[in-house]
DSSP file (Angstrom, degrees, kcal/mol; ACC not computed):
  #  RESIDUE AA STRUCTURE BP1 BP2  ACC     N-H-->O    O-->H-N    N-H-->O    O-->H-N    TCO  KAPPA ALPHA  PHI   PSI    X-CA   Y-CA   Z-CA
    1    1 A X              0   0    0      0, 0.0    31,-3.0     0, 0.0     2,-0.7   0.000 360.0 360.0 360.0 120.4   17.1 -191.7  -83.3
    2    2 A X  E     -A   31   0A   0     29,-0.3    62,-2.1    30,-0.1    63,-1.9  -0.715 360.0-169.9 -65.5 102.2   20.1 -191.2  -85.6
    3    3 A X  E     -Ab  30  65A   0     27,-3.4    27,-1.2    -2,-0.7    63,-0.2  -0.743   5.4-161.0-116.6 121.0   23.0 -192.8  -85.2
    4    4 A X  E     -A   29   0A   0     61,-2.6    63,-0.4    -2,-1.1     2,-0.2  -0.243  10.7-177.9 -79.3 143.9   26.2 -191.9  -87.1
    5    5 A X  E     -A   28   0A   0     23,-1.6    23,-2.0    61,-0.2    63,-0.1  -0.909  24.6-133.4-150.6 138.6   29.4 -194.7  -87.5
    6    6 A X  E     -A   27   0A   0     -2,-0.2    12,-0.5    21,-0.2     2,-0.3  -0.294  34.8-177.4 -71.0 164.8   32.5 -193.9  -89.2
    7    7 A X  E     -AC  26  17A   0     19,-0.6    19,-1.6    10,-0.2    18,-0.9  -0.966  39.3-141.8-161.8 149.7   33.5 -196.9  -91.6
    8    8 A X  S    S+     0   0    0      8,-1.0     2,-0.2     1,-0.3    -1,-0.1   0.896  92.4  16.0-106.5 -10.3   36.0 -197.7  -93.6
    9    9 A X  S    S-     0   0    0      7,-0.4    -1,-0.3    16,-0.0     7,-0.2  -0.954  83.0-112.6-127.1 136.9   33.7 -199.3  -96.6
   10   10 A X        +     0   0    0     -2,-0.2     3,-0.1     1,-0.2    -3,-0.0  -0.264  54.4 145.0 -52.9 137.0   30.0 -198.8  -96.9
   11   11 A X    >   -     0   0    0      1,-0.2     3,-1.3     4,-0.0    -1,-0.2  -0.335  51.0-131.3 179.2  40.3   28.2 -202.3  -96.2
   12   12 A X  G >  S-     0   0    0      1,-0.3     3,-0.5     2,-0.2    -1,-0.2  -0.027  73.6  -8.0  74.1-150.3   25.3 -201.2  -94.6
   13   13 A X  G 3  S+     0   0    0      1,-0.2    82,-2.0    81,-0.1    -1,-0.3   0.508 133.8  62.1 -44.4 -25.6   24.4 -202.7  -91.4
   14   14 A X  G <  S+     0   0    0     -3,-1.3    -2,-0.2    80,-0.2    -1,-0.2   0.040  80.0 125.9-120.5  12.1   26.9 -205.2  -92.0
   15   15 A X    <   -     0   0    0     -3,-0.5    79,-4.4   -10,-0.0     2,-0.4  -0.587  65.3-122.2 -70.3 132.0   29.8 -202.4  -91.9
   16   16 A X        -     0   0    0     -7,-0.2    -8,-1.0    77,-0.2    -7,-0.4  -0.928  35.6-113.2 -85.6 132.3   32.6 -202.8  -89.6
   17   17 A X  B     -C    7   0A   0     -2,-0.4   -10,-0.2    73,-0.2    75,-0.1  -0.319  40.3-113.0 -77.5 135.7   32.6 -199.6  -87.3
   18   18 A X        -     0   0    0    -12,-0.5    51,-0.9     8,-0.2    -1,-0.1   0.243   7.8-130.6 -47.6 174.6   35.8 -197.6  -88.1
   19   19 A X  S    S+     0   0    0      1,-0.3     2,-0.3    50,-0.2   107,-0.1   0.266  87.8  39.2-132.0  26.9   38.4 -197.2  -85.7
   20   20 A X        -     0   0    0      1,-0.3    -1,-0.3    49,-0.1    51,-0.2  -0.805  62.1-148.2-167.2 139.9   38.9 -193.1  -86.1
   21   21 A X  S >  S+     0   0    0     49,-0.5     3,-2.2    -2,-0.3    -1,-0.3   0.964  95.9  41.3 -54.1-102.6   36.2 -190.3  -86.5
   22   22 A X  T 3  S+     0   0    0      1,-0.3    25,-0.1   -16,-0.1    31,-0.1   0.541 114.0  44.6 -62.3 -37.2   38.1 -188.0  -88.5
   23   23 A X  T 3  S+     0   0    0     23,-0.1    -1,-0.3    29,-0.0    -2,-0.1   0.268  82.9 125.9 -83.7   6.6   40.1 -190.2  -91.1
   24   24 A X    <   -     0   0    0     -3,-2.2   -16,-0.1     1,-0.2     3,-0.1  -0.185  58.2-146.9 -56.1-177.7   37.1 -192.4  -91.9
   25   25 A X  S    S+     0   0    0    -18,-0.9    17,-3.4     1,-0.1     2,-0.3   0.506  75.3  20.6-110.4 -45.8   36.4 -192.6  -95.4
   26   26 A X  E     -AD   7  41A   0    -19,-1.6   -19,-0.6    15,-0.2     2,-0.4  -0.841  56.0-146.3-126.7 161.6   32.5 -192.9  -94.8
   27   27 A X  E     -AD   6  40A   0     13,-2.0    13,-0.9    -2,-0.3     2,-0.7  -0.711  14.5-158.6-110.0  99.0   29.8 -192.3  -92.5
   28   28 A X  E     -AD   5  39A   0    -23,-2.0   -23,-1.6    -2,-0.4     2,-0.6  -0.652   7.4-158.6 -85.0 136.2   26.7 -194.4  -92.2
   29   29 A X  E     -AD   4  38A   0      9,-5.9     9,-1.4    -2,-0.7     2,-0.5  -0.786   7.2-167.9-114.3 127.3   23.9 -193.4  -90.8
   30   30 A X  E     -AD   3  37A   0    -27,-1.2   -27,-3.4    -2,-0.6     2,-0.7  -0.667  12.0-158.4-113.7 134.9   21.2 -195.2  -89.4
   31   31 A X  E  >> -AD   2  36A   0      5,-2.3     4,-1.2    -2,-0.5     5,-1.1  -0.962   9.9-166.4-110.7 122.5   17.8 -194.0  -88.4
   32   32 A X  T  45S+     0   0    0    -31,-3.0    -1,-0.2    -2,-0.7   -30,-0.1   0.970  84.8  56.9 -58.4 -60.6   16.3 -196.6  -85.7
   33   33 A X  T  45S+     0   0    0      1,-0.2    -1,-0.1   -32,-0.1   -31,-0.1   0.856 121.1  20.9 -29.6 -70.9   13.0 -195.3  -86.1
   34   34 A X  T  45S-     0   0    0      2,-0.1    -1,-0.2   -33,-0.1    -2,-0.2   0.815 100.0-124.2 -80.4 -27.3   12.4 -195.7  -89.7
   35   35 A X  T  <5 +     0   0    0     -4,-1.2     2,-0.5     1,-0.2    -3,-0.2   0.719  57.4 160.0 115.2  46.1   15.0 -198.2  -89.9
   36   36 A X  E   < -D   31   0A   0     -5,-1.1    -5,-2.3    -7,-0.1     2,-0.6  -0.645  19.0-172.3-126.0  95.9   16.6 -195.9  -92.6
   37   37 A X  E     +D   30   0A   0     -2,-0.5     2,-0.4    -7,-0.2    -7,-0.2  -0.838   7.6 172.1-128.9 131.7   20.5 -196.3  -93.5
   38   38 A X  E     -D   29   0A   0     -9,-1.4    -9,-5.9    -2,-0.6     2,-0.4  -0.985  25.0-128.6-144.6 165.0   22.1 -194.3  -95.5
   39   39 A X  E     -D   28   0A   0     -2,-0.4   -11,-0.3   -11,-0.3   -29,-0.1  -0.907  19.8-168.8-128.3  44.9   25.7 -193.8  -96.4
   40   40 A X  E     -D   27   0A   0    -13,-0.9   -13,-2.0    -2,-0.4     2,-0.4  -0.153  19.0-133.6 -10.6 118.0   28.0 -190.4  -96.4
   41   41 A X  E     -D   26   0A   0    -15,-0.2     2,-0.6    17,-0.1   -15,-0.2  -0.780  31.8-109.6-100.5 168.8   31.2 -189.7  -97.7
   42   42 A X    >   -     0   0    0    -17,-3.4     3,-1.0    -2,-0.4    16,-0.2  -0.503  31.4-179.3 -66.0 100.8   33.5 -187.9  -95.5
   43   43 A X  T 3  S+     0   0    0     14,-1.4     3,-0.4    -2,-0.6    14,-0.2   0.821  84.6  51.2 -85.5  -7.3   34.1 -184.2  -96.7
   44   44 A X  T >  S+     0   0    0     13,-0.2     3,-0.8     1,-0.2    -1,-0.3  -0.127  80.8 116.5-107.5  38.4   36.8 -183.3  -93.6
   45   45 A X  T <   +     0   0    0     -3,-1.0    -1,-0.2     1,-0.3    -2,-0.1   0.872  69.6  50.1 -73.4 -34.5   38.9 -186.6  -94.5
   46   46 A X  T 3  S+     0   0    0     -3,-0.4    -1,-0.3    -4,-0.2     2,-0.2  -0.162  82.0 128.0-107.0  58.3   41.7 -184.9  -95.4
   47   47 A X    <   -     0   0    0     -3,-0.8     5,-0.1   -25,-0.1     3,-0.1  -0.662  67.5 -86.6-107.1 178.2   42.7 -182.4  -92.6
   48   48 A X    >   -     0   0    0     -2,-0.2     3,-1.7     3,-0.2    -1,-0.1  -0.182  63.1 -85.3 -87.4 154.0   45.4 -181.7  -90.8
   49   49 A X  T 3  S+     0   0    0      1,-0.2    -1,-0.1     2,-0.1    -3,-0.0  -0.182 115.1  24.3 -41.4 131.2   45.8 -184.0  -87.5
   50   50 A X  T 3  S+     0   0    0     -3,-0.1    -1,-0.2     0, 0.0    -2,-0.1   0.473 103.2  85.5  57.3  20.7   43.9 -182.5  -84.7
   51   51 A X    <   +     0   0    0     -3,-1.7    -3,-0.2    -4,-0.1    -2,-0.1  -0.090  45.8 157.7-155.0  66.6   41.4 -180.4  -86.6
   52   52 A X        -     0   0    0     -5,-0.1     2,-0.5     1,-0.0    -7,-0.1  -0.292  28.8-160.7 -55.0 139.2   38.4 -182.3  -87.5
   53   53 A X     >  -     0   0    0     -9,-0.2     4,-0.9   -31,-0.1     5,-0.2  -0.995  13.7-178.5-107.8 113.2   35.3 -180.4  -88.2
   54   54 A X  T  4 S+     0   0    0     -2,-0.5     4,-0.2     2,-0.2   -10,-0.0   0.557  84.6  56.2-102.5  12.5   33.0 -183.5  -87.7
   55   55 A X  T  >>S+     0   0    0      2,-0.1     5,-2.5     3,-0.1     4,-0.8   0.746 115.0  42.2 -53.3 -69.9   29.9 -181.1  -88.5
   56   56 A X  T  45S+     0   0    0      2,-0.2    -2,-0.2     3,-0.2   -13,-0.1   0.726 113.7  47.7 -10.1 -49.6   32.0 -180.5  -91.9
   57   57 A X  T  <5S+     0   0    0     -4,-0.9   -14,-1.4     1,-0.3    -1,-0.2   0.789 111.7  51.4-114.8 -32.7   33.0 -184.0  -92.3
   58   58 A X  T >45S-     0   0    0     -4,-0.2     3,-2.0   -16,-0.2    -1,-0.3   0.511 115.7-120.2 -69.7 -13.0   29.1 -185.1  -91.7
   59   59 A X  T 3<5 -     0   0    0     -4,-0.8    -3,-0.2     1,-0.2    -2,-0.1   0.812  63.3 -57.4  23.3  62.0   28.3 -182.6  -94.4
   60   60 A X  T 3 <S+     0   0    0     -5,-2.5     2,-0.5     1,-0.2    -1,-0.2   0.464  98.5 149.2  60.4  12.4   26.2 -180.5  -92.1
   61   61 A X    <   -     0   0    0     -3,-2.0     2,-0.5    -6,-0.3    -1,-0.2  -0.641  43.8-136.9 -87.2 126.4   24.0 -183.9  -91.5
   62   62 A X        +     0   0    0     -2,-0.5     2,-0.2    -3,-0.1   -60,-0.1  -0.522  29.5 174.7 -73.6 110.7   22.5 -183.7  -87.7
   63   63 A X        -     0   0    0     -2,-0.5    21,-0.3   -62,-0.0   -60,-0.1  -0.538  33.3-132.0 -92.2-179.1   22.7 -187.2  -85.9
   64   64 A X  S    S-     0   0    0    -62,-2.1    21,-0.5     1,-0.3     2,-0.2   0.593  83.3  -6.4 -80.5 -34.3   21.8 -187.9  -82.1
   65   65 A X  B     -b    3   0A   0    -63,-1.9   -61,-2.6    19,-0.1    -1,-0.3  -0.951  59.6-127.2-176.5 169.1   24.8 -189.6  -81.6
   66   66 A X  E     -e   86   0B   0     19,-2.2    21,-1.3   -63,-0.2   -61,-0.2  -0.675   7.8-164.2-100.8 153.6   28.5 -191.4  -82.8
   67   67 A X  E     +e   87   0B   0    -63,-0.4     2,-0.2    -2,-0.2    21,-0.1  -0.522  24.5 163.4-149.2 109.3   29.5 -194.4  -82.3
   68   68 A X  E     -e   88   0B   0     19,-0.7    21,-2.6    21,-0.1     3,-0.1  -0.525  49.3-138.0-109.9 132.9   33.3 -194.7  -83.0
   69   69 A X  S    S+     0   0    0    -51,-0.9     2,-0.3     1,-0.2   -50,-0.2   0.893  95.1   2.7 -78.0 -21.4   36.0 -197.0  -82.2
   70   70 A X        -     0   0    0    -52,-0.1   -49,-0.5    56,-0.1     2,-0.3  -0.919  61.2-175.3-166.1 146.1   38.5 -193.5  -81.3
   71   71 A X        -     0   0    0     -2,-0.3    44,-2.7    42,-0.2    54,-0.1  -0.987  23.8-123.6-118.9 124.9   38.1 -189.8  -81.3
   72   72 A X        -     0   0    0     -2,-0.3    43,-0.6    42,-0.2    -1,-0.2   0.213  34.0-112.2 -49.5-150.1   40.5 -186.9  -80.7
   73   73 A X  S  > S+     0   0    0     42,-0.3     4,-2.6    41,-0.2     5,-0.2   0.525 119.0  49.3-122.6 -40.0   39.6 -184.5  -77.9
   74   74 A X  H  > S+     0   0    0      2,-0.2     4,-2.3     3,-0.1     5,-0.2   1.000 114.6  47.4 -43.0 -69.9   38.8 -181.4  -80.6
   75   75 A X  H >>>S+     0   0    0      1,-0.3     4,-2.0     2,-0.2     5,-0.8   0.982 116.0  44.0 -40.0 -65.0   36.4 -184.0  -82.7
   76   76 A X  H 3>5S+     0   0    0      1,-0.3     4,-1.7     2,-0.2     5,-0.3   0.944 117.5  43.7 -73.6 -30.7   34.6 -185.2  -79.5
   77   77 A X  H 3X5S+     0   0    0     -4,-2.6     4,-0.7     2,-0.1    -1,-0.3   0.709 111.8  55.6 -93.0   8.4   34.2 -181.4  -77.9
   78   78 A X  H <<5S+     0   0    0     -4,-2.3    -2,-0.2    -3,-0.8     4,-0.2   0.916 119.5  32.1 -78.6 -68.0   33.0 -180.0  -81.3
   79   79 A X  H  <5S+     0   0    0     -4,-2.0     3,-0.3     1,-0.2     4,-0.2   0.791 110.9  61.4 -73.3 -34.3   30.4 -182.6  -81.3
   80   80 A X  H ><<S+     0   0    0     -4,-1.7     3,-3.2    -5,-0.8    -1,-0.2   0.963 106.9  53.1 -57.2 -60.9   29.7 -182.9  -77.5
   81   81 A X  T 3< S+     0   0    0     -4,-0.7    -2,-0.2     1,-0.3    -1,-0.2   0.431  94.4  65.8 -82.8  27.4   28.7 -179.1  -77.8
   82   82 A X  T 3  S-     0   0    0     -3,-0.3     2,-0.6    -4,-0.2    -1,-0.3   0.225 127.6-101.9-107.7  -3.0   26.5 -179.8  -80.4
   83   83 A X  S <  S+     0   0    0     -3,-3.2    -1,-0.2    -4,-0.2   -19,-0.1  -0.783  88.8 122.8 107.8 -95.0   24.5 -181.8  -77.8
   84   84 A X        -     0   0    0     -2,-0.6    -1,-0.2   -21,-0.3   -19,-0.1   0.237  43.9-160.7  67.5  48.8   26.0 -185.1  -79.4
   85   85 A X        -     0   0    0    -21,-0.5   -19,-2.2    -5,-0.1     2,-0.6  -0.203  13.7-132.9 -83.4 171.9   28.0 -187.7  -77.3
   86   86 A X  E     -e   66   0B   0     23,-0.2    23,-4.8   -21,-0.2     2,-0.5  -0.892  13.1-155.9-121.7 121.5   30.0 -189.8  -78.5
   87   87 A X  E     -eF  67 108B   0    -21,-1.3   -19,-0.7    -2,-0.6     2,-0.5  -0.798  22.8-120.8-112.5 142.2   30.1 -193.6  -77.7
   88   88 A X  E     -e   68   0B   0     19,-2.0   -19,-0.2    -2,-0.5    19,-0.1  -0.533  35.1-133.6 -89.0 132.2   33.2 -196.2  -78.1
   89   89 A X        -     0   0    0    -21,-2.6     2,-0.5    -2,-0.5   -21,-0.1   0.116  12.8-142.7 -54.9 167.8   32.1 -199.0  -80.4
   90   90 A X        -     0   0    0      1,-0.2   -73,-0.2     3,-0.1    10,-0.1  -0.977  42.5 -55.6-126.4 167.1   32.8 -202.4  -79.5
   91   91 A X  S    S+     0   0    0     -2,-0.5     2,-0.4     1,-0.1    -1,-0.2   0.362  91.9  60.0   4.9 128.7   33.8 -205.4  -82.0
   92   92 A X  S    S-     0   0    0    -75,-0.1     2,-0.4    -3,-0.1   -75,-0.1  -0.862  86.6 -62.6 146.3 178.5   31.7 -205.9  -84.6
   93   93 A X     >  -     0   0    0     -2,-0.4     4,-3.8   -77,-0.2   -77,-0.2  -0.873  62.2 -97.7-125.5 170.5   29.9 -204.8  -87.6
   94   94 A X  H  > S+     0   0    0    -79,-4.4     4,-1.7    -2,-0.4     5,-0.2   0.854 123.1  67.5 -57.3 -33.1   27.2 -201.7  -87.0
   95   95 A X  H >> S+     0   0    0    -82,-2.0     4,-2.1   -80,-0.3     3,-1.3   0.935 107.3  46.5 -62.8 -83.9   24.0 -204.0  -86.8
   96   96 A X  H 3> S+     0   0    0      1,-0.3     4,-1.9     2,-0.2     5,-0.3   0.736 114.5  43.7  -2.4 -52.9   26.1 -205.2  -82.9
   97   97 A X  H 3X S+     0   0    0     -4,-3.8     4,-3.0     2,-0.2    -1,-0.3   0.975 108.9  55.0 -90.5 -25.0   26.8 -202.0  -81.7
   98   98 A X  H XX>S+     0   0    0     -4,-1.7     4,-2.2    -3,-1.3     3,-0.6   0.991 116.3  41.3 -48.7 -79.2   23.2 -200.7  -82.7
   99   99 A X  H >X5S+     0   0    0     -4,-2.1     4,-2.6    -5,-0.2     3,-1.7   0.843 120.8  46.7 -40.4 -61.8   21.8 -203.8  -80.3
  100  100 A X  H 3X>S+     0   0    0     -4,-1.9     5,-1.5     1,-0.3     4,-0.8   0.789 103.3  55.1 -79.9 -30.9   24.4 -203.0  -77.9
  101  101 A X  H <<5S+     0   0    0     -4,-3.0    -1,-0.3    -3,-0.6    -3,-0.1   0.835 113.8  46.1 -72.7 -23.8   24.1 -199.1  -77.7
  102  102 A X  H <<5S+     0   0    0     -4,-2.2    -2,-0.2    -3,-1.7    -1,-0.2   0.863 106.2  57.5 -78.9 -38.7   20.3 -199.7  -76.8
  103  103 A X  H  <<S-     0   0    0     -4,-2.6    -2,-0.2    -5,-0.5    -3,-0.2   0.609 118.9-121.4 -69.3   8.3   21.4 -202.4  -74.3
  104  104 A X  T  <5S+     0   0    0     -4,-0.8    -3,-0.2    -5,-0.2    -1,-0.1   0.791  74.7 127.3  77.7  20.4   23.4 -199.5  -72.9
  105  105 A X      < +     0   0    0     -5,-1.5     2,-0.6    -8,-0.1    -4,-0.2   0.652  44.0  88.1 -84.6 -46.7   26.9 -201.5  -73.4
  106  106 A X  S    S-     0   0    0     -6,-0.5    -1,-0.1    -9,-0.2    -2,-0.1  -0.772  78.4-132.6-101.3  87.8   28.5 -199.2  -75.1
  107  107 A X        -     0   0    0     -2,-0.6   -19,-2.0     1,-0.2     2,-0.4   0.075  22.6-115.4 -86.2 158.4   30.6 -196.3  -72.6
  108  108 A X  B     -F   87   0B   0    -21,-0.3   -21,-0.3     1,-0.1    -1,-0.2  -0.772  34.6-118.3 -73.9  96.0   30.4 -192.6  -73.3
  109  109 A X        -     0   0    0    -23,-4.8     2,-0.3    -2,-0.4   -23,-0.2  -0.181  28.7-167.3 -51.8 163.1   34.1 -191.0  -74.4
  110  110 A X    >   -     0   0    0    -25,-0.1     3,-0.7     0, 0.0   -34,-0.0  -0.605  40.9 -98.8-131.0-178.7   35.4 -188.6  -72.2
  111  111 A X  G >  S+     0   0    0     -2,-0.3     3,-0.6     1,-0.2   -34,-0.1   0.484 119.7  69.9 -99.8 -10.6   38.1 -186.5  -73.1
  112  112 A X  G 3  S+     0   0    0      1,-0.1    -1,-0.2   -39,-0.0    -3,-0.1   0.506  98.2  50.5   8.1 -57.8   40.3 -188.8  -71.2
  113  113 A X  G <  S+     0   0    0     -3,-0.7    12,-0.4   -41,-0.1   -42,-0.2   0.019  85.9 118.2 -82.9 -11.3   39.8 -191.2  -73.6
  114  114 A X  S <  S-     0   0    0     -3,-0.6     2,-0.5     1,-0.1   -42,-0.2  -0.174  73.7 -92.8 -95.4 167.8   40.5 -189.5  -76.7
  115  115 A X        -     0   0    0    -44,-2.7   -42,-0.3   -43,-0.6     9,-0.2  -0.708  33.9-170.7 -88.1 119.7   43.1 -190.1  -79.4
  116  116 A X        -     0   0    0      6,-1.7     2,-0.2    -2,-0.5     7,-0.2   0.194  64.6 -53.2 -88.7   8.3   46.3 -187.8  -78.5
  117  117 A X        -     0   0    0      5,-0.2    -1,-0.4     1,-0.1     7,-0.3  -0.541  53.8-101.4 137.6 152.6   48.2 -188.3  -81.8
  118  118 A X  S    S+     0   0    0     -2,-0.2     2,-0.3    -3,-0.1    -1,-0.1  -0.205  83.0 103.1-114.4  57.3   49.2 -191.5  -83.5
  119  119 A X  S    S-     0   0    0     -3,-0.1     2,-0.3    -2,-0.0     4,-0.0  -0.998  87.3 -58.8-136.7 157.0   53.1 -191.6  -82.5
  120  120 A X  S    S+     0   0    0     -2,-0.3     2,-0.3     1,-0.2     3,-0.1  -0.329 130.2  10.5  58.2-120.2   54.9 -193.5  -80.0
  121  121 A X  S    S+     0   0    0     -2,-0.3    -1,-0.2     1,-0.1    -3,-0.1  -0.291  85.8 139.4 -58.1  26.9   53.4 -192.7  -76.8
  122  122 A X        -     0   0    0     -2,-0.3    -6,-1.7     1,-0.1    -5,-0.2   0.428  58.9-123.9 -85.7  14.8   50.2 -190.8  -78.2
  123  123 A X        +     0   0    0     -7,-0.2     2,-0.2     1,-0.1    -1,-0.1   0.897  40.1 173.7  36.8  50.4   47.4 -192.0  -75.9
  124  124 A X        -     0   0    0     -7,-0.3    -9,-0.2    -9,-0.2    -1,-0.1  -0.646  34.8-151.8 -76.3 149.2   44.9 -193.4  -78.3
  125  125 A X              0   0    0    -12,-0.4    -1,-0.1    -2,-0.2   -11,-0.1   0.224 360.0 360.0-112.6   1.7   42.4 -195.0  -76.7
  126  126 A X              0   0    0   -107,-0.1    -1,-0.1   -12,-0.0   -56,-0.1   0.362 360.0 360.0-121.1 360.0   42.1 -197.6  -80.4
């Protein structure tokens, strides 16, 4: 299984998971299976608020799944309907949410959940 986390410097395993999809800087990606991590830089980092291409911003590399401390509602149904979900990280560096996302810890976003803008009142869910 592949599992993408945004970050905001590459460390590996030992990355603390970003706290936004689209504005990360990197992605790492970690193959469980082969145990396989490797390192992305963001190409959709700079677009305009509410239209992440997170295929784009992965640079058309296919994970299994995210696991993000907050998502918009675009980001998370572009990537839902790639068969994708998206799970909110907890605390932690990426080796923790990896244990935790097998121990099944780690909830599912919903579009509920999603980052509505970051002023005032915007209903981010980080």
């Amino acid at each position: 299984m592949k599992l993408c986390f945004p970050v905001q410097e590459n460390q590996g395993m030992e990355s603390a998971v970003y706290n936004h999809f689209g504005s990360a800087p990197f992605f790492v990606l970690v193959d469980t299976e082969s145990e396989q991590v490797t390192a992305l830089g963001n190409c959709d980092q700079h677009h305009a608020h509410g239209a992440c291409n997170p295929i784009m911003a992965l640079n058309g590399e296919m994970v299994d799944a995210v696991v993000v401390g907050g998502i918009g509602g675009g980001a998370l149904m572009k990537l839902n309907n790639k068969g994708i979900p998206v799970f909110r990280a907890a605390e932690g560096t990426i080796r923790q949410n990896v244990a935790q996302f097998f121990a099944r810890e780690l909830p599912q976003f919903t579009l509920q959940h999603t980052c509505g803008g970051h002023g005032g009142a915007s209903g981010c869910a980080h």
